[in-house]
N, C-alpha and C positions, 0 to 999 in steps of 0.2 A: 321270528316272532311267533307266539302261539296264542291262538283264539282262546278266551277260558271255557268257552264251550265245549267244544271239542278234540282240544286239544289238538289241533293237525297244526305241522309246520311248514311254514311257506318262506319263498326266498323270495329278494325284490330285488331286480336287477334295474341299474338307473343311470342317467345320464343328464346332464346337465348345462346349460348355456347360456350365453349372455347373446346371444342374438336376438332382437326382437322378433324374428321372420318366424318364428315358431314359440312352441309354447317353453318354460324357461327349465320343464322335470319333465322328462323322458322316462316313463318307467312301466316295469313287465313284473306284477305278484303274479307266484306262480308255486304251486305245490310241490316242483321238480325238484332235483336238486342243480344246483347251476353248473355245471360241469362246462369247459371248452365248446363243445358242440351249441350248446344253448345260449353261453356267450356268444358265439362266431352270427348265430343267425338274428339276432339280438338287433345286432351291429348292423347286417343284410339289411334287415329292417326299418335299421334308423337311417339308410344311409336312403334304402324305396321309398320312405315318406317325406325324405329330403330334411328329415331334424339337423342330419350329416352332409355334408355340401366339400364339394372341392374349395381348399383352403381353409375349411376349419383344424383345429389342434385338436387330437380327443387326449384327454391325461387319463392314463391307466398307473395303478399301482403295478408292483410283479406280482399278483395272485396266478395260481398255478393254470386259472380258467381261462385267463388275460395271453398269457404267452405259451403254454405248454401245450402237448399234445399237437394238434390239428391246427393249434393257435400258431405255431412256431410262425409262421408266415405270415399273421396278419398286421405285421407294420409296414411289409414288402408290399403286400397287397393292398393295404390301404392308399400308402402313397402311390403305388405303380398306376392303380385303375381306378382313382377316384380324389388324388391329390388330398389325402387326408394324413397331416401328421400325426404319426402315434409318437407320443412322448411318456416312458417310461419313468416315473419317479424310481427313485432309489429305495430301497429296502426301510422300513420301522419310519417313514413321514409321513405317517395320515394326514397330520397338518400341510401340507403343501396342496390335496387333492380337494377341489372343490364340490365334488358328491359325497366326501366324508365330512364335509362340515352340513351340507343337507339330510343325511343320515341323525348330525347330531339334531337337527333344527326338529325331523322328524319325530325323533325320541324324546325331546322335548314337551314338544307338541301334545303325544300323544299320551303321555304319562300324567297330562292336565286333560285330556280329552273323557267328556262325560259319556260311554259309552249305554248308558241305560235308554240314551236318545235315538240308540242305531240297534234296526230291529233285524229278526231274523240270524241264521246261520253265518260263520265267521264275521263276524261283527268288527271284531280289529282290524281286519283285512279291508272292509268297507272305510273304516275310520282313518286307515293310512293311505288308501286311495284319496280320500276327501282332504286329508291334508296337504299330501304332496301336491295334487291338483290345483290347490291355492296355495304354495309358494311363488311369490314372484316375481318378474326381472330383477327388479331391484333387491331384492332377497341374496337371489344367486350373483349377479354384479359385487354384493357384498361379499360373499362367502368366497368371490374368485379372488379380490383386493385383499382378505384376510389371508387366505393362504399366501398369498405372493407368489404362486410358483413360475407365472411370469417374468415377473423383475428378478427371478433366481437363476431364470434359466435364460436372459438375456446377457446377467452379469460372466454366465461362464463362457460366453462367444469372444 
């Protein structure tokens, strides 16, 4: 996304859940670029503030940030030292991944969002914080039941 301000690009890395124990959008704007590395500690993160718990499923698309590089290991090591299933959706399903329908809910959101009310430098940056911050449980509950990728990947057992 770009600020019309200034133009800088920023990336938002996210996460999502139907746990009530936490909040239901996990997410990091960030002017980096999100490369494996920033992914991997992301995750570190999610897993130190406990959004991440032994026995959750996290769903990853194969983005190159997700498995490549440094990532190669992190479904070994999710499950090994912290009982976290990584479940790898298949190639070209964004409809299956329930942060891609919060992405969409985001762009939504935002594209009806009056930014003339949000002051100051990067202003969309501020406006997509505030939105993601107020998506909720039930929001994401929905977005999980719309993808099905549950009942998809129960059916192939």
């Amino acid at each position: 996304m770009t600020d019309p301000d200034l133009r800088n690009t920023y990336s938002i890395i996210g996460i999502c859940g139907i746990s009530r124990r936490s909040t239901p959008v996990r997410f990091r704007i960030t002017d980096a670029t999100v490369d494996a590395e920033l992914f991997a500690m992301e995750i570190e993160a999610s897993i130190s503030s406990k959004f991440l718990r032994a026995g959750d499923v996290l769903v990853l698309d194969n983005a190159a940030n997700h498995s490549g590089k440094e990532n190669n290991v992190l479904e070994d090591w999710l499950w090994e030292y912290h009982r976290i299933f990584a479940l790898f959706l298949p190639a070209r399903t964004p409809e299956w991944n329930p942060i891609e329908l919060v992405w969409n809910c985001l762009e939504a959101r935002l594209t009806n969002y009056d930014l003339q009310y949000v002051h100051g430098l990067d202003r969309v940056v501020k406006a997509t914080a505030k939105i993601l911050s107020k998506i909720s449980h039930s929001e994401v509950e929905s977005f999980y039941r719309k993808s099905g990728v549950f009942e998809h990947h129960r059916k192939k057992k």
